[in-house]
N, C-alpha and C positions, 0 to 999 in steps of 0.2 A: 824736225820739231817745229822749224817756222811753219810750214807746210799744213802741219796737221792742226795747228792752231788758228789759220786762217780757215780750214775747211771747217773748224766748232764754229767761229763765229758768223759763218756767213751759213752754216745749217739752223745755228740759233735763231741766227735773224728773220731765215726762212721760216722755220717755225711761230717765229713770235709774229708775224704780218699774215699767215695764214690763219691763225687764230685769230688775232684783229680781225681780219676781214668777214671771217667767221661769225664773231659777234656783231659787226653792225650788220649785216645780210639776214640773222637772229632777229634781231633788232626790228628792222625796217620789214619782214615777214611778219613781225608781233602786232605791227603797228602799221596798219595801210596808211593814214594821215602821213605818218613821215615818211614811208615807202612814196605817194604822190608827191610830198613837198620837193625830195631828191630826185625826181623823174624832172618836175618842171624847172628846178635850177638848173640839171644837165644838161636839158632840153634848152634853155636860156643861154646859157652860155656856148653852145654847139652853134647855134644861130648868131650871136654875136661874134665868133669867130669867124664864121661865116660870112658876114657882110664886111668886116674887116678887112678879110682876104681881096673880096669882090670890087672894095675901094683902091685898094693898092693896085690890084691890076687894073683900074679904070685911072688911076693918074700915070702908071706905066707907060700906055698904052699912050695919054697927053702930054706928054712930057713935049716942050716945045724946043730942046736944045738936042732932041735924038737923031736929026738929021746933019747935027752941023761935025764937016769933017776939022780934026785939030792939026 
């Protein structure tokens, strides 16, 4: 019985996120303006992640205590 009530809520949930997703993809097809505004914040933040990553490996890579043995 536990069982089957975990598979209702987790098929609901499925459903309900599909549908969500449904309607703003609706949405952002209605409407090019906000379809571009969402391309350039994903587009934004994919590159700020990006240079993120690029700094952490460029102080990794400086670290001036990486040679000393303890």
């Amino acid at each position: 019985m536990k069982q089957t009530g975990i598979y209702l809520i987790l098929g609901g949930a499925v459903v309900f996120i599909l549908v969500f997703i449904g309607k703003i993809m609706a949405l952002l097809f209605n409407n090019p303006l906000l379809g571009l505004a969402l391309m350039a914040v994903v587009i934004g933040v994919f590159i700020l992640l990006y240079s993120i990553i690029q700094e952490e490996r460029v102080a990794k890579n400086n670290e001036s205590f990486r040679d000393i043995d303890k």
